[in-house]
N, C-alpha and C positions, 0 to 999 in steps of 0.2 A: 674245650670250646663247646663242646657239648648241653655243659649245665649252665651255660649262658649265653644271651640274645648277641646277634652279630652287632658291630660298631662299623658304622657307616659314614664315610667325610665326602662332602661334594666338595669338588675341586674345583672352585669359582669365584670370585670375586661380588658380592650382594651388592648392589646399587641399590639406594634409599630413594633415591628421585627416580619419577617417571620414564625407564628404559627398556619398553619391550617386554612380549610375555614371558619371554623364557626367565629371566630375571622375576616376574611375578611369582609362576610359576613354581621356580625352583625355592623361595624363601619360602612362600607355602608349605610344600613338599617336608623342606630343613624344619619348619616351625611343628610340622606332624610330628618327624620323626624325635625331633625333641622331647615331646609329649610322649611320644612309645616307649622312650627310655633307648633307641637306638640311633644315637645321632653322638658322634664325636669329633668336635672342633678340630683337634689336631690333625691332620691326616696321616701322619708316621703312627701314628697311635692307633687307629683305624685295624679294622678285619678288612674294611672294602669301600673302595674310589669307585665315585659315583662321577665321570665329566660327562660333558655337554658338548654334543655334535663336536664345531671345532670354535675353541677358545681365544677368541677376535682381542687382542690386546694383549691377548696373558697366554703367546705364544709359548714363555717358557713353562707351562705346563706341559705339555707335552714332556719335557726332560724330566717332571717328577712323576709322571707315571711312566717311565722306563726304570725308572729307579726303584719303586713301588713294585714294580712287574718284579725286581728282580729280586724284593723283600717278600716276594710270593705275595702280595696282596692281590684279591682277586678284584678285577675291571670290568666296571659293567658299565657303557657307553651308551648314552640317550642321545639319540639320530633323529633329524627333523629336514627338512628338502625333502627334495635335492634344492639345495640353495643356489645355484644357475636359474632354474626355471624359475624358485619362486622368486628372487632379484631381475630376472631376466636379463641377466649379462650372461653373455657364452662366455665370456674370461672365466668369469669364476666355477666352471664347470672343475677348474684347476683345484679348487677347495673341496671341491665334493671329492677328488679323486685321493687326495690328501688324508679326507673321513674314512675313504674307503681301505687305503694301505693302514690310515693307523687303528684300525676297526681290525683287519686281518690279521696284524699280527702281536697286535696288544691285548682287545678286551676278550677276557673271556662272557661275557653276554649282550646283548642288545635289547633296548627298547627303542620301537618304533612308537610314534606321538599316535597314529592313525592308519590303516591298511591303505589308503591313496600314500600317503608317504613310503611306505613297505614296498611299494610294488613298484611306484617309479624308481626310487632306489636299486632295485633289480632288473630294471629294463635299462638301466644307466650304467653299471659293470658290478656296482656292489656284488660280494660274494657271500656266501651266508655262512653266518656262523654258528659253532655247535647248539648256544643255546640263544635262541631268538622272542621276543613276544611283542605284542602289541597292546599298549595303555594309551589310553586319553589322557588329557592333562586336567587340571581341577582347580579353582580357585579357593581361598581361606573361605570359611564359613562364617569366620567369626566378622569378616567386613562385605562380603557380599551375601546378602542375603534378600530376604523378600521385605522384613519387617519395614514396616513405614512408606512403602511403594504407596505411590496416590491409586485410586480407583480408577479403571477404565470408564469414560462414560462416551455415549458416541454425542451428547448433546452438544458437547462443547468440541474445540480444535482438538486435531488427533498430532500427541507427540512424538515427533521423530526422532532417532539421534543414531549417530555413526561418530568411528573414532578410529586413529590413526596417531601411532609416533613415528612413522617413518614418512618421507616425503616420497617416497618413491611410487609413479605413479599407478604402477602395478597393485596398489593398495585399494584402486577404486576409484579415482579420482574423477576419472571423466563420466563413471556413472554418476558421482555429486554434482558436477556440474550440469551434468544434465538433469538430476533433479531440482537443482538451481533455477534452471532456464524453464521448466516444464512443469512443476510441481505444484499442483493448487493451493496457493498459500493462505485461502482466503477459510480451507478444511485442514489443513495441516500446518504445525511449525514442526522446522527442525532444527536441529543444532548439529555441529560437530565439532568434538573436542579431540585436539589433540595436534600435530602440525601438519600444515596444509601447504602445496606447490603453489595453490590457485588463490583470488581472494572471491569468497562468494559473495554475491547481491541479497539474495533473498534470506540461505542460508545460514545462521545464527555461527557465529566461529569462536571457539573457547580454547585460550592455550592449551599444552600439558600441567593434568593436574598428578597431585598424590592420587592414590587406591582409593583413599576416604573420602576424598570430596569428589572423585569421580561415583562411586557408591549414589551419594546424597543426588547429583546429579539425573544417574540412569535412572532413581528410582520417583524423580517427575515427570520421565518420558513413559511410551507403552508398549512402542515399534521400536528393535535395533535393527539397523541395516548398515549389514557387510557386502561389500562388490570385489573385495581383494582377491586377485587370482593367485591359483597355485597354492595357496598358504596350508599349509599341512596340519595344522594344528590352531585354530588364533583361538587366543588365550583372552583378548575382547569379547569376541565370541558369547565363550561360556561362562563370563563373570556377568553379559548381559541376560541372561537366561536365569543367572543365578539368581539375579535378582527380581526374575519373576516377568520377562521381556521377550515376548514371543518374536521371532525374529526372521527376517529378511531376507536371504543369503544367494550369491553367485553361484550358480551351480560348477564349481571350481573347488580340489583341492581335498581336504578332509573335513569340510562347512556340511555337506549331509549325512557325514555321520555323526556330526555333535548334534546337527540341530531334530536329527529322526521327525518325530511326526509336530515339532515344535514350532513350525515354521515355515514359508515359503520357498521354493526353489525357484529363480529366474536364469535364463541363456544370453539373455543381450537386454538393452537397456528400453527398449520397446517392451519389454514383458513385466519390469519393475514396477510401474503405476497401478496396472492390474492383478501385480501380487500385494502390495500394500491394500488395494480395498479388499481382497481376498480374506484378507487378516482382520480388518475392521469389522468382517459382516461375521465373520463366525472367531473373535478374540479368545473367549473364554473357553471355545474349546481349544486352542491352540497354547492357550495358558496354563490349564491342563494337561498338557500332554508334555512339559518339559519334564524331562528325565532322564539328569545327568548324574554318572559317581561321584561322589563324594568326595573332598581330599583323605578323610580318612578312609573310605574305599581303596583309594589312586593308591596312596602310601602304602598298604595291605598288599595292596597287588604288587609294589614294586619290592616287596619286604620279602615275601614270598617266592616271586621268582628269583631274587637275590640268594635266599635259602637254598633253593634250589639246584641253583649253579653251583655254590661253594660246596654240599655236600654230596654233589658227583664230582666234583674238582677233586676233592679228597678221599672219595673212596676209588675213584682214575686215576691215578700219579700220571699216568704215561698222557692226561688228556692237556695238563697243563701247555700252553705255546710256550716256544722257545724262546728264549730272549739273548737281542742282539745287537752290541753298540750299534751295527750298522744300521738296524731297523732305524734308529733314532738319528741316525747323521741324513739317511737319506729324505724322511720326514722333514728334517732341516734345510738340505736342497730344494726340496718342492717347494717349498715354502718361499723361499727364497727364488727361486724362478717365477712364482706366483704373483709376488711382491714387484718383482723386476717388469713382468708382464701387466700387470694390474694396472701399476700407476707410473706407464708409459715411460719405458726404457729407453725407446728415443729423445723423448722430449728432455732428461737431462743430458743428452751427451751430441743432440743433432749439431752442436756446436763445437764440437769437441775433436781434434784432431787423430784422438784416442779410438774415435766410433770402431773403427775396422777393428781392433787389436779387442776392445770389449765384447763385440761379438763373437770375434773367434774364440775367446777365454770361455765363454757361455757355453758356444756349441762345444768344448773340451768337457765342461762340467759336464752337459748330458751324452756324453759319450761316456766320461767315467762313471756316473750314475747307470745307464744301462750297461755297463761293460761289468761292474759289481752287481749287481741286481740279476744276471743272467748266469754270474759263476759263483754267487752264492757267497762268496766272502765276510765272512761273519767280524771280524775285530779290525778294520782295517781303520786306526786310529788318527791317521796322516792324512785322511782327509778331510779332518777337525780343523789343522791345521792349515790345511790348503782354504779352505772353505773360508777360514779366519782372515786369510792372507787377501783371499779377492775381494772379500766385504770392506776392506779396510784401503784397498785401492778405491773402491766404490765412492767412496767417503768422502775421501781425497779431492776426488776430481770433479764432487760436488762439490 
């Protein structure tokens, strides 16, 4: 292993249409490492799994990196949240705890997106692990860029733009409409692309595009303005920056440390108006001052600390974690409690003559789940089966 480079598999599923940055992100990432010559499709084939916080659809990932843990491949887990806060559902506080067991006893390293995400994550239970670090995320070079950006002029309208794939209002919503309502349209236009709760008046509104025509887009506006809170990393963000877009930002999240001296900070929506002329009156210095890594930076750094881990992993024998079916049944319970709790456990059974007896089955489950979890029970393979047997009542009686 020595006289050649590691092989690296992200364990994810690539969406081609417009889904969120992590999804940008990580094709980015994949398309570098290809370029490095350290990137391998297979994942059985792989030195080292590369997942993502936690895997929303493509739960049974989770089972092949137990599998993988136990083909010694070494797990190195990119953590973003705490996804409670930035969703702002207490429910899903259930997900972050979920990150945090299978973070404990699977990866051997961590990347945090941004030190605001680092630290809530540690005020919230996360526990740390041996080897830990902190990377920005980065968009492709080859499609966000500066080339062909119009020229700033103050002569004419100054353009705005903000964007959103999720509708969740926590993304900013009510600062837009408040710039909707308040916004001198007769000095500025704006747009926003991407999907929206609300319908604006003034505000220009553009479906979700591809990367490319989003690009062609940013690069007729001057000003990007992000209001999303809590967001630990936005990956819009830094592809509007990329292209040369001095920018706007919530003082929320991991927004000042992408945007450092590139941009304005606001607290409440009273202070947005007079950060946007802020920008207008001195642009070119603030257009100047973008200076973000690179993805072949980002890739470098994630190449490196990967290095890193795997050759203490193997000069340590004794550092490697233990691996245990149970770890991976009990992951499967969470999950499944999550699930049950999430998307309102009473509301399929408030009908149902069954309610009391499904309850009490529940509260068994988390009495067996802490009841193993407390005496350390590593192979206990009967609760595969039991686990199989209540999902499938569940089923049933929907």
């Amino acid at each position: 292993m020595d006289s050649k480079k590691l092989k690296v598999s992200i364990l994810v599923e690539f969406k081609e249409s417009p889904y969120g940055g992590g999804n940008q992100f990580l094709k980015a990432l994949k398309k570098n490492f290809v370029k490095k010559g350290i990137y391998e499709e297979i994942p059985r084939n792989a030195d080292v799994i590369l997942i993502n916080s936690y895997p929303f659809k493509e739960e049974y990932r989770f089972k092949q990196v137990f599998h993988f843990h136990r083909q010694n491949k070494l797990i190195i887990h990119r953590i973003d949240g705490p996804l409670h806060i930035y969703r702002g559902n207490k429910k899903d506080f259930r997900i972050d705890k979920i990150i945090y067991y299978f973070n404990r006893k699977f990866a051997d390293g961590t990347i945090f997106q941004s030190n605001w995400s680092k630290l809530k994550n540690y005020e919230l239970g996360y526990k740390s692990n041996n080897y830990e670090t902190v990377i920005l995320n980065a968009s492709d070079l080859d499609i966000f860029n500066k080339h062909g950006k119009v020229n700033f002029n103050k002569n004419r309208k100054i353009n705005l733009i903000a964007s959103s794939i999720s509708l969740n209002w926590r993304k900013g919503f009510k600062i837009y409409q408040y710039l909707d309502k308040n916004l001198d349209f007769s000095k500025y236009n704006m747009t926003f692309v991407g999907n929206s709760p609300i319908s604006f008046t003034n505000i220009k509104s553009i479906r979700p595009l591809k990367s490319k025509d989003v690009v062609n887009l940013l690069k007729k506006h001057d000003i990007f303005i992000t209001a999303s809170q809590d967001d630990p990393c936005s990956n819009s963000l830094i592809e509007a920056l990329q292209c040369g877009l001095p920018a706007i930002v919530l003082d929320s999240g991991g927004h000042p440390e992408i945007i450092g001296n590139a941009g304005v900070k606001f607290k409440n929506r009273k202070e947005i108006i007079e950060a946007i002329e802020e920008i207008v009156l001195y642009y070119e210095k603030y257009q100047r001052n973008i200076n973000l890594p690179t993805i072949d930076d980002v890739a470098t750094l994630y190449y490196n600390f990967i290095k890193k881990v795997y050759e203490h992993r193997k000069n340590n024998i004794n550092s490697s974690k233990k691996n245990s079916y149970f770890y991976f049944l009990r992951i499967k319970f969470l999950i499944f409690l999550w699930k049950m709790k999430r998307f309102s456990f009473r509301y399929f059974f408030s009908n149902s003559l069954l309610l009391p007896i499904i309850y009490r089955i529940k509260y068994v489950l988390r009495v067996v789940i802490n009841f193993l979890s407390l005496n350390k029970l590593h192979e206990w393979y009967i609760i595969e089966n039991f686990y199989c047997w209540f999902r499938t009542l569940i089923s049933k009686i929907n």
